[in-house]
LOTI-722782 format. One record per residue (C-alpha): z, y, x. Coordinates in nm, 3 decimals, padded with zeros to 5 digits. Example, Ala and Ser with C-alpha at 12.3 -4.5 7.8 and 13.67 -1.06 7.14 Angstrom:
% LOTI-722782
NODE,c3,c2,c1
NODE,00.780,-00.450,01.230
NODE,00.714,-00.106,01.367
***
This chain:
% LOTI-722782
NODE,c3,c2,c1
NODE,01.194,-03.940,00.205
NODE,00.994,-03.845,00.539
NODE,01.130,-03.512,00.657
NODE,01.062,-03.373,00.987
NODE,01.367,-03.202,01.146
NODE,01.204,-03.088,01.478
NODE,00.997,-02.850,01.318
NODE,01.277,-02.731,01.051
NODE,01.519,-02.683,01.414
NODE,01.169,-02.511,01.517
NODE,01.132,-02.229,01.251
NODE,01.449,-02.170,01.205
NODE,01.569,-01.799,01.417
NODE,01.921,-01.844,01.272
NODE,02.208,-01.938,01.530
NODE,02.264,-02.325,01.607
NODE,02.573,-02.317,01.339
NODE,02.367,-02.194,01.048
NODE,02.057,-02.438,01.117
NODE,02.276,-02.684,01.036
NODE,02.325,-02.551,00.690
NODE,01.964,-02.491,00.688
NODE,01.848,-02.822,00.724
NODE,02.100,-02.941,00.477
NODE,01.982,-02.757,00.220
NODE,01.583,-02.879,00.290
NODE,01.716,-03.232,00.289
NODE,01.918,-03.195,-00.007
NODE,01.641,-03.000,-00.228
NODE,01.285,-03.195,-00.055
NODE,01.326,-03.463,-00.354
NODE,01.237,-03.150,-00.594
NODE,00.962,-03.023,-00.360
NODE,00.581,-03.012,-00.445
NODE,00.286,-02.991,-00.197
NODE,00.207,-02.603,-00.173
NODE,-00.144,-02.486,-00.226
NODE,-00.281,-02.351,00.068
NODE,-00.174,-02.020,00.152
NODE,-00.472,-01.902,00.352
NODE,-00.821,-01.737,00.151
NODE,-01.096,-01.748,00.370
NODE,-01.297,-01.442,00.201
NODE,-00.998,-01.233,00.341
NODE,-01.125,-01.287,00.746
NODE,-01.492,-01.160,00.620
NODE,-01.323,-00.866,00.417
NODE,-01.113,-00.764,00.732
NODE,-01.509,-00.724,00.904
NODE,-01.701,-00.563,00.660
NODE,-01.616,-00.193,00.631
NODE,-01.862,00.016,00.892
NODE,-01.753,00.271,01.122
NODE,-02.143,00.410,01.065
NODE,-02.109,00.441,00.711
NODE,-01.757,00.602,00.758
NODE,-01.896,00.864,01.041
NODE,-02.180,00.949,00.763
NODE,-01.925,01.028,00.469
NODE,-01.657,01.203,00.686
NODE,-01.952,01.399,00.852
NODE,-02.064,01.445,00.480
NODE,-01.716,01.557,00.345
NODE,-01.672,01.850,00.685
NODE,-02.036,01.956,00.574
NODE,-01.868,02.155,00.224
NODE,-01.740,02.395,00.491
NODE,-01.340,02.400,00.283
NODE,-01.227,02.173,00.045
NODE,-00.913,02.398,00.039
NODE,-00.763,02.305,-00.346
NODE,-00.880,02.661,-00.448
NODE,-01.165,02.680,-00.305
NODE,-01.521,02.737,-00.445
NODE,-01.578,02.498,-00.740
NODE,-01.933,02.606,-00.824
NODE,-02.151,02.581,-00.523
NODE,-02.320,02.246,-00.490
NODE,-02.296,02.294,-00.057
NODE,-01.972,02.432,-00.038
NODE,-01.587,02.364,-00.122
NODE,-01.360,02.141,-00.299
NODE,-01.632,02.138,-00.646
NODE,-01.929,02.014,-00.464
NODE,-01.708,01.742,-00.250
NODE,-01.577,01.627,-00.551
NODE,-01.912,01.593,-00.728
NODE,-02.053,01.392,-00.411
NODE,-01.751,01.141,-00.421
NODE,-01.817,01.059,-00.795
NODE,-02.218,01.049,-00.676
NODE,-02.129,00.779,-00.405
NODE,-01.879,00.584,-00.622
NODE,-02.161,00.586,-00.879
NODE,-02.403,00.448,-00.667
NODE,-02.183,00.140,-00.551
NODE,-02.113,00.098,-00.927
NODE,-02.500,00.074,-00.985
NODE,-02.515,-00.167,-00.651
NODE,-02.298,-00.416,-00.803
NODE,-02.430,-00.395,-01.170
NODE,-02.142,-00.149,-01.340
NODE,-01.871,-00.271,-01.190
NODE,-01.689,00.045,-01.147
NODE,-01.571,00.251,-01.390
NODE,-01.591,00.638,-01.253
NODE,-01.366,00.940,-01.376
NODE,-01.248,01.255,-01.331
NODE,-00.902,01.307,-01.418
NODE,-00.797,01.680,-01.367
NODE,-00.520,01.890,-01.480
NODE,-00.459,02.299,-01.477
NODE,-00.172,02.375,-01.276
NODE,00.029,02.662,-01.133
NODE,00.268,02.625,-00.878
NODE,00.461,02.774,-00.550
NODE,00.101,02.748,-00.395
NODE,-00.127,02.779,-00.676
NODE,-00.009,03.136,-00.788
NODE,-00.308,03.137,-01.093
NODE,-00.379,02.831,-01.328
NODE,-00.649,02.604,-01.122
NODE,-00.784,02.292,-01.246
NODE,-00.708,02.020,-01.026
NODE,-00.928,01.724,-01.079
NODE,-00.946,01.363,-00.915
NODE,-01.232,01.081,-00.859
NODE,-01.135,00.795,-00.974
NODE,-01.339,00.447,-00.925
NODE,-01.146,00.121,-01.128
NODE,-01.264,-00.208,-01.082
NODE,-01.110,-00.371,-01.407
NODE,-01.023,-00.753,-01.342
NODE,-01.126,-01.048,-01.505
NODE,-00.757,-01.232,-01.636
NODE,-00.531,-00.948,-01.601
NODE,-00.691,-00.607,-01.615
NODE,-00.361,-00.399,-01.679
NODE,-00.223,-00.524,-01.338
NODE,-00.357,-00.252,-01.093
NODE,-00.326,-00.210,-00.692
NODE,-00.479,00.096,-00.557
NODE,-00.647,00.250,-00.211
NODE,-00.601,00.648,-00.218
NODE,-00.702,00.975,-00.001
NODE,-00.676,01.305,-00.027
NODE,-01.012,01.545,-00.094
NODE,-00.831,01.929,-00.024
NODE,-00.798,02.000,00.327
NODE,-00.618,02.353,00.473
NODE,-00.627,02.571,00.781
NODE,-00.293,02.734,00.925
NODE,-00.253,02.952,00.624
NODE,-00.196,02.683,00.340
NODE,-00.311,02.981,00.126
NODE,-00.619,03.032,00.305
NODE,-00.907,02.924,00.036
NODE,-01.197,02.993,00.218
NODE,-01.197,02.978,00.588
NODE,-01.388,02.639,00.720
NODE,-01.143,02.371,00.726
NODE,-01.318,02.103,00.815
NODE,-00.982,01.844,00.760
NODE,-01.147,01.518,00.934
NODE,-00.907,01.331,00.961
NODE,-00.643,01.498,00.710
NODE,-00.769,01.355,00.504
NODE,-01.183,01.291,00.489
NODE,-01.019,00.961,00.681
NODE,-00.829,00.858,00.406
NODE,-01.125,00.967,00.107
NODE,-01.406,00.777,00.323
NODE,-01.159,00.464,00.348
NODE,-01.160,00.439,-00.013
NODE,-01.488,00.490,-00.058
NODE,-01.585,00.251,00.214
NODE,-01.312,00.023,00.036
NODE,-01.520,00.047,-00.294
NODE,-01.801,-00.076,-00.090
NODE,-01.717,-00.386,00.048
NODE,-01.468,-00.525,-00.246
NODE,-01.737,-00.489,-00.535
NODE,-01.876,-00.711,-00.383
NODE,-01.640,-00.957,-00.481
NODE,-01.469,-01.050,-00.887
NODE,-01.123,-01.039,-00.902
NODE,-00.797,-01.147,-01.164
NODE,-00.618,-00.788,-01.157
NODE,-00.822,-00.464,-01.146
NODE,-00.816,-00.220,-00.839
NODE,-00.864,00.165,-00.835
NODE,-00.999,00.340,-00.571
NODE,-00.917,00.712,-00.609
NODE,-00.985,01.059,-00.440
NODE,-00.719,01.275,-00.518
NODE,-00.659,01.695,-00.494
NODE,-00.407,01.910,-00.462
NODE,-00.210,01.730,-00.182
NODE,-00.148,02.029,00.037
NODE,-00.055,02.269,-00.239
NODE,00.185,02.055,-00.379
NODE,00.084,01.714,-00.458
NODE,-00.036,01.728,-00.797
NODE,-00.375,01.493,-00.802
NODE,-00.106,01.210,-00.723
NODE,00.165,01.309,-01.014
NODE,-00.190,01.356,-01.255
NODE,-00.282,01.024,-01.162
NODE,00.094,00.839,-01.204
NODE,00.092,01.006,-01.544
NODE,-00.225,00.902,-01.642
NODE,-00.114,00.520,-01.488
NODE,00.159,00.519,-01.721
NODE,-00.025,00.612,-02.058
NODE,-00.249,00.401,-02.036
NODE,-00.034,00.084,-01.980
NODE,-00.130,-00.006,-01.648
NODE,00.144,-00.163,-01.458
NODE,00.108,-00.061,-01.100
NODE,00.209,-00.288,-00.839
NODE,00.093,-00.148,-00.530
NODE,-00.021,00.203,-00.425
NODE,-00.171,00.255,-00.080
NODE,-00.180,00.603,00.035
NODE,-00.405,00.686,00.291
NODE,-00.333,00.983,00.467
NODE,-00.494,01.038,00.832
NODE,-00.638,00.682,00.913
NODE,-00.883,00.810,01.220
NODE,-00.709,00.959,01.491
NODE,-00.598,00.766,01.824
NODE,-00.516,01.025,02.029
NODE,-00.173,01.168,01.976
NODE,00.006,01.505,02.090
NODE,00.247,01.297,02.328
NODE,-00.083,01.187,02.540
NODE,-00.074,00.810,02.411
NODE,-00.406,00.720,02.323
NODE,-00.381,00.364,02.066
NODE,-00.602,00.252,01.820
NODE,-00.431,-00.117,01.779
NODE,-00.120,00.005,01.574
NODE,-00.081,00.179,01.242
NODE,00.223,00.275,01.000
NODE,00.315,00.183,00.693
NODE,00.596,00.416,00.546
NODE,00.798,00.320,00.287
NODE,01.093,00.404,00.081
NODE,01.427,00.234,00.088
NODE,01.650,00.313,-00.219
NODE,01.422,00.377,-00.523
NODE,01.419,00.767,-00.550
NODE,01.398,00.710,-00.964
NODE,01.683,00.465,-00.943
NODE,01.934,00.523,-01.270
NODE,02.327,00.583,-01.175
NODE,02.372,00.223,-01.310
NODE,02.096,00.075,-01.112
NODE,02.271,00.264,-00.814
NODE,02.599,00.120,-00.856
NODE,02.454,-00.242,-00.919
NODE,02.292,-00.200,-00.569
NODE,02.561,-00.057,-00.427
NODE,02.787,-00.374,-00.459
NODE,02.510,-00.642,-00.452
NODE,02.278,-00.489,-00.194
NODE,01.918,-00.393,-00.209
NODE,01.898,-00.079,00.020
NODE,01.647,-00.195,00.218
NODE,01.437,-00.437,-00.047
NODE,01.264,-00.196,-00.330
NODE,00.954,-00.275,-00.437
NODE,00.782,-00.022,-00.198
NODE,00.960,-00.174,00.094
NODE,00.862,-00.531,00.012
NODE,00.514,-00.400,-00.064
NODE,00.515,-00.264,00.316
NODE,00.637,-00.616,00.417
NODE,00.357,-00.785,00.213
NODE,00.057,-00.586,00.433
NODE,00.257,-00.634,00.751
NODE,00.228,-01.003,00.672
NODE,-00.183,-01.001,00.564
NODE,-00.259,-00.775,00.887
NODE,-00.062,-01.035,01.086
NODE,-00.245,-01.344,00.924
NODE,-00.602,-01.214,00.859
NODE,-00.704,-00.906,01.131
NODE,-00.709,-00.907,01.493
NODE,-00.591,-00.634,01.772
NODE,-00.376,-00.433,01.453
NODE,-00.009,-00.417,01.505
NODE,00.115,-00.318,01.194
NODE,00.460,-00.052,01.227
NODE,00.691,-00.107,00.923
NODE,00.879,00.226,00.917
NODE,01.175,00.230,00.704
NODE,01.187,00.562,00.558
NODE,00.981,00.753,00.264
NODE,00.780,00.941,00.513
NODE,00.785,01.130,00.828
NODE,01.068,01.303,00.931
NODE,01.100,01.597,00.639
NODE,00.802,01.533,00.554
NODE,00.586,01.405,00.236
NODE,00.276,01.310,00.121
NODE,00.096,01.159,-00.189
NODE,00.282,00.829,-00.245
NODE,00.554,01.034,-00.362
NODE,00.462,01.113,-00.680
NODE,00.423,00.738,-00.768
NODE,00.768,00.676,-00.618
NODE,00.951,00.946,-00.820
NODE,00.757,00.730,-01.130
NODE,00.903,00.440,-01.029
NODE,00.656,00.296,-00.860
NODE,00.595,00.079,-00.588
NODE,00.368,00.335,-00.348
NODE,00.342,00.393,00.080
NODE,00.151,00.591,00.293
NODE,-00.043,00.407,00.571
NODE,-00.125,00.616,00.864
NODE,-00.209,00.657,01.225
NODE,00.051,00.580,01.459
NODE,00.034,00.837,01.703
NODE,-00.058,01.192,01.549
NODE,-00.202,01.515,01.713
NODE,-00.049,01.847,01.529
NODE,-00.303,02.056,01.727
NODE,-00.555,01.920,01.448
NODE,-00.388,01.922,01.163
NODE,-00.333,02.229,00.993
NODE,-00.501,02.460,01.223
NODE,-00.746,02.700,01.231
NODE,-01.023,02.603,01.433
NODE,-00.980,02.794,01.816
NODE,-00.922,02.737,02.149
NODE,-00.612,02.889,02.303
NODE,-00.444,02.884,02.643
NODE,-00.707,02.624,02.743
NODE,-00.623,02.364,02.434
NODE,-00.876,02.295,02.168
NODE,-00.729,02.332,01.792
NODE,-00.865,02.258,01.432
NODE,-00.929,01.851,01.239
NODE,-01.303,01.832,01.348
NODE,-01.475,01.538,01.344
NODE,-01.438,01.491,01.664
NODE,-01.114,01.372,01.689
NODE,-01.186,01.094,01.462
NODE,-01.254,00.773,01.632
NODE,-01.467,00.568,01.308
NODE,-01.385,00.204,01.503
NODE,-01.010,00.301,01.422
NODE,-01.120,00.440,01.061
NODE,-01.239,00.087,01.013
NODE,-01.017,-00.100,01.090
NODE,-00.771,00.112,00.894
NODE,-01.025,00.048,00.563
NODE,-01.004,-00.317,00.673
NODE,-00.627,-00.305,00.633
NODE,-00.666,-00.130,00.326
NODE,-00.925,-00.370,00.186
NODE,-00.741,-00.707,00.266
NODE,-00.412,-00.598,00.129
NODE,-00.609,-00.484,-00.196
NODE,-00.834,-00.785,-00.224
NODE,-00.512,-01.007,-00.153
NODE,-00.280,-00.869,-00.411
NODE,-00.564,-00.850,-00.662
NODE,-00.624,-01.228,-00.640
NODE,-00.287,-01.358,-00.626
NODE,-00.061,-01.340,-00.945
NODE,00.169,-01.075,-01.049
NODE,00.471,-01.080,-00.882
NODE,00.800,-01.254,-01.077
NODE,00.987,-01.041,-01.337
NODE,01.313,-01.060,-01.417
NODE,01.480,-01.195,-01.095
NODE,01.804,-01.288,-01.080
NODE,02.097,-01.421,-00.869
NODE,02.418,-01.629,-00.868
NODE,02.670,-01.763,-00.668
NODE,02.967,-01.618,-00.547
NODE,03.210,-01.828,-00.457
NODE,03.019,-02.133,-00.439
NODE,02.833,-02.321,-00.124
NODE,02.526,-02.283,-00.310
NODE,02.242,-01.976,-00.453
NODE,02.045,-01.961,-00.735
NODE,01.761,-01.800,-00.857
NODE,01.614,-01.750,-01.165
NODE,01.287,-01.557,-01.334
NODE,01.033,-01.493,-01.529
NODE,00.657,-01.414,-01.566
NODE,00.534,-01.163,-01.749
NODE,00.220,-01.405,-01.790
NODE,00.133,-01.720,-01.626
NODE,-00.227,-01.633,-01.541
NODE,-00.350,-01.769,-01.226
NODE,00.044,-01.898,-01.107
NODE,00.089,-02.245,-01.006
NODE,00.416,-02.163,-00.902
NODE,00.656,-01.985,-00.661
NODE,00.790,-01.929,-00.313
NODE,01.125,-01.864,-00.244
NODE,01.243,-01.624,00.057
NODE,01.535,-01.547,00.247
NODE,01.669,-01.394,00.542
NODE,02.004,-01.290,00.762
NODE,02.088,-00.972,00.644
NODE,02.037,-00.804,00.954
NODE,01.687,-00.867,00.976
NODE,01.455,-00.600,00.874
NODE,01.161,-00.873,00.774
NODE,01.133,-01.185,00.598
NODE,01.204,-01.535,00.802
NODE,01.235,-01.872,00.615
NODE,01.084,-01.934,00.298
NODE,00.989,-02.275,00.090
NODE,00.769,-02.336,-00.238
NODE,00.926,-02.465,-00.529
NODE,00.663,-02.513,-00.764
NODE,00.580,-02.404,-01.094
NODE,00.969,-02.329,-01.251
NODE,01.163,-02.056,-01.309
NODE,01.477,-02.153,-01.150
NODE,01.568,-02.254,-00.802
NODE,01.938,-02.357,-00.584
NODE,01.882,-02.346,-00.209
NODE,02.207,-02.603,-00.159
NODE,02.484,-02.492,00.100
NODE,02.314,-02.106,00.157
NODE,02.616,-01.863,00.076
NODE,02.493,-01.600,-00.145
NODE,02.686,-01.319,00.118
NODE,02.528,-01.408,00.436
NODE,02.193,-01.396,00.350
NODE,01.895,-01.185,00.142
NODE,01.669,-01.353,-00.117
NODE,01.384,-01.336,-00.317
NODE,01.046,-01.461,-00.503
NODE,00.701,-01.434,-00.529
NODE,00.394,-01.617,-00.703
NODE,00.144,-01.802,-00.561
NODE,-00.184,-01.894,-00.656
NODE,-00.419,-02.203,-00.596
NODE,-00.657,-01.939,-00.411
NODE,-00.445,-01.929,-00.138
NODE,-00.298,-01.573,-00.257
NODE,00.080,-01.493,-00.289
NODE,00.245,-01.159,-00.439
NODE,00.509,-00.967,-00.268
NODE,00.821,-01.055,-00.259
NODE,01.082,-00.946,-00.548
NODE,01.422,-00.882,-00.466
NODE,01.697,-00.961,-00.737
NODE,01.807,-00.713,-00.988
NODE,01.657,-00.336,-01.036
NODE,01.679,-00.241,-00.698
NODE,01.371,-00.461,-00.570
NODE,01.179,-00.518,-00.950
NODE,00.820,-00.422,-00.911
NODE,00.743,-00.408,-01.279
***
C-alpha cells in the first residue's frame, strides 16, 4: 500500500488533532479506493472564452432600441415595447437554432394574469430556447433574464425605459449563452429562457416552474441572471473581477416534517440551491481567470427578490447571479439629470467585457452540469455513537456515472474542504470521522471529467 502522508498533512485545513483522524481514515479505507477519472474537461477553458462582448453590446443596444419593455407595454408595434422585444428574442434564438441544424427547440410560454401591479388581465409570455440532451433529456439546468424593464413609477407603461442592465444584461447573456453552447452535444438538456413580468410581480418565472413541473422535467439548476453588466457601483467602487451568487439557505417549500428532521440533524446551510452556489464557485475557481466568485448566503438582497424565487417556492434548486457592486441611480429611474448626477439604466453604464465574462460564468456552469451525471438521490447518513460515518444512495439512473465523490467539511466552514472518490457504489464509511463534528455529502462523477453538485443527506439538501 503506497500512501503519501505529506500531501494528506498538506490538504488537510483541520487542526493538528483532527489530521490525525484524517489520515487514519485514508489509510484505513485506500485498500477500497479506485483511480478517479480526471476531474478536469478541457472544452470548459474554450467555453469560459467564447461569449463576445460585441455581440452582447449589439443585442443590449438592440433590446434599449423598443423604447419600454415595461410588462404592459405596447404588444403590437414591431419597433416598440415588450411585443416586438419578445418577437426579436424568439427571431435570434431561431437563428442559432438554424446555425446549429435544429438544435433548439423555441417557445413561447405565456399566461394572462392580474395582480397588485397588473390591475387588468395581461398576457404575460416568455422565450424559451431548450437544447434537449442526448442520454437524459428530462434532466434540465437553465440560464435566465428578464425582458420587462420599468422607470420610477413601476406602473409607468410607456415612458422609455431603456433597462440596460436590469435586465437586457441578463436576456443578452442567455442569448449569447445559446450561442456558444450549441455549439457543443450534451447528456442532459439546457434551457435558455427570456422571461416577463419580473417587475410586476414575477410571474414569467412561476409560468415557467409550472410549466417545468408538467412536463416532467426535473430541474437541477436554475441560474438567474439579473443585472450582469454594471461595474460601477453607488459606493464609488468600480470592479469588474467579482460577481454574486445568491442563494437560499433553508428550503422556503420545506414540509413541517422536513423542518424538524433538519432541525435536529442539520442542513441550514446545505439545500440544494446553496450547494448549487458552491458548485459554480468551484467551476469559476477551476476554469476562468480574474472572476472572484461571492457566495452570499441569503435568498437575495436585503428585502429584496427576484426571479429565482419562484423556482425556490417550487422546490427547486434556483440563484440569482449578479453584479457585485450595484448603482441604484440606474435602476429604476427615470432617465434625468438632477443636482449634477446622471439617472436612468442606459447603455452606458454597461461595461460588455464584464457582460462577458458574466455569460462565461453562466455558460461553464451550464455546460458543466449538463455533461456530468445527475446528482445522487436518496442520500443518507448514519452513525451516532460510533467512531465511524456512513453514507448511502441511489441513482435515479446510471447514465454517464462511473461513480462518486464523497465530501466533507468542519461545520463551521461555509465551503467544501476534503473530499475522496469512492468509485462506482452506493455506500461509503469514512473510518474514525464522528458523524457530529463534521458535514457530508455526495456527488457523481463522470469519465468526462464532469462532477454534479454536491447532495447533502436527507430532504434538506435533495436536489431531486
Amino acid at each position: 500500500m503506497n500512501i503519501d502522508l505529506t500531501a494528506c498533512f498538506r490538504r488537510s485545513l483541520l487542526p493538528l488533532t483532527t489530521v490525525a483522524l484524517t489520515v487514519v481514515a485514508t489509510v484505513t479505507i485506500a485498500a477500497e479506493s479506485h483511480v478517479a477519472p480526471s476531474e478536469e474537461d478541457m472544452r470548459l477553458y474554450d467555453i469560459a472564452t467564447a461569449p463576445s462582448a460585441t455581440r452582447l453590446h449589439s443585442d443590449v443596444e438592440k433590446l434599449v432600441s423598443f423604447g419600454t419593455r415595461h410588462t404592459l407595454s405596447d404588444t403590437k408595434s414591431d419597433t416598440q415595447g415588450i411585443g416586438a422585444a419578445r418577437r426579436w428574442i424568439k427571431a435570434e434564438f431561431e437563428q442559432i437554432s438554424k446555425a446549429c441544424g435544429g438544435c433548439l427547440e423555441v417557445i413561447t410560454l405565456g399566461d394572462t394574469v392580474t395582480g397588485k401591479r397588473i390591475p387588468n388581465p395581461t398576457e404575460v409570455v416568455n422565450v424559451i430556447a431548450i437544447q434537449r440532451g442526448n442520454s437524459d433529456p428530462k434532466r434540465v439546468v437553465m440560464m435566465s433574464g428578464d425582458i420587462d424593464s420599468r422607470v420610477t413609477d413601476v406602473m409607468n407603461a410607456t415612458s422609455i425605459s431603456p433597462g440596460a442592465n436590469d435586465n437586457a444584461s441578463g436576456v443578452a447573456g442567455a442569448i449569447e449563452a445559446a450561442r456558444v453552447l450549441s455549439q457543443y452535444q450534451f447528456n442532459g438538456s439546457i434551457v435558455y429562457a427570456a422571461l416577463s413580468g419580473e417587475e410586476q410581480g414575477l410571474y414569467g418565472g412561476a409560468t415557467l416552474a409550472q410549466y417545468a413541473q408538467d412536463k416532467g422535467w426535473q430541474v437541477q439548476a436554475v441560474l438567474n441572471n439579473d443585472m450582469i453588466g454594471n461595474i460601477e457601483g453607488i459606493n464609488g467602487v468600480i470592479d469588474n473581477h467579482s460577481v454574486r451568487v445568491f442563494s437560499e439557505g433553508v428550503r422556503i417549500a420545506e414540509t413541517k416534517d422536513e423542518a424538524r428532521e433538519r432541525y435536529f440533524s442539520g442542513g441550514e446551510n446545505d439545500s440544494a440551491s446553496r450547494n448549487l452556489a458552491r458548485k459554480i464557485k468551484t467551476l469559476a475557481d477551476q476554469y476562468m481567470t480574474n472572476l472572484d466568485v461571492m457566495l452570499v448566503y441569503r435568498l437575495d438582497r436585503f428585502g429584496r427578490g427576484g426571479h429565482h424565487l419562484p423556482f425556490n417556492k417550487a422546490g427547486l434548486p434556483a440563484v440569482r447571479i449578479m453584479e457585485t457592486n450595484e448603482n441604484y441611480n440606474r435602476q429604476h429611474q427615470d432617465i434625468r439629470v438632477e443636482n449634477g448626477i446622471a439617472y436612468g439604466d442606459v447603455i452606458e453604464g454597461v461595461d460588455f467585457n464584464f457582460n462577458a465574462k458574466l455569460t462565461a460564468l453562466n455558460a461553464i456552469s451550464l455546460a458543466s452540469m449538463a455533461w456530468a451525471p445527475a446528482p445522487p438521490t436518496e442520500v443518507s447518513i448514519k452513525g451516532q455513537v460510533s467512531p465511524s460515518t456512513t453514507l448511502n444512495w441511489t441513482h435515479a439512473s446510471q447514465k454517464d456515472v462511473v461513480g462518486y465523490r464523497v465530501y466533507w467539511r468542519l461545520t463551521t466552514e461555509s465551503e467544501w474542504t476534503h473530499s475522496r472518490y469512492v468509485g462506482n457504489k452506493t455506500e461509503f464509511t469514512l473510518d474514525n470521522m464522528v458523524i457530529d463534528n463534521y458535514l457530508f455529502g455526495v456527488a457523481s462523477v463522470s469519465a468526462n471529467g464532469n462532477v454534479s453538485p454536491v447532495v447533502f443527506p436527507g430532504a434538506a439538501g435533495a436536489f431531486f
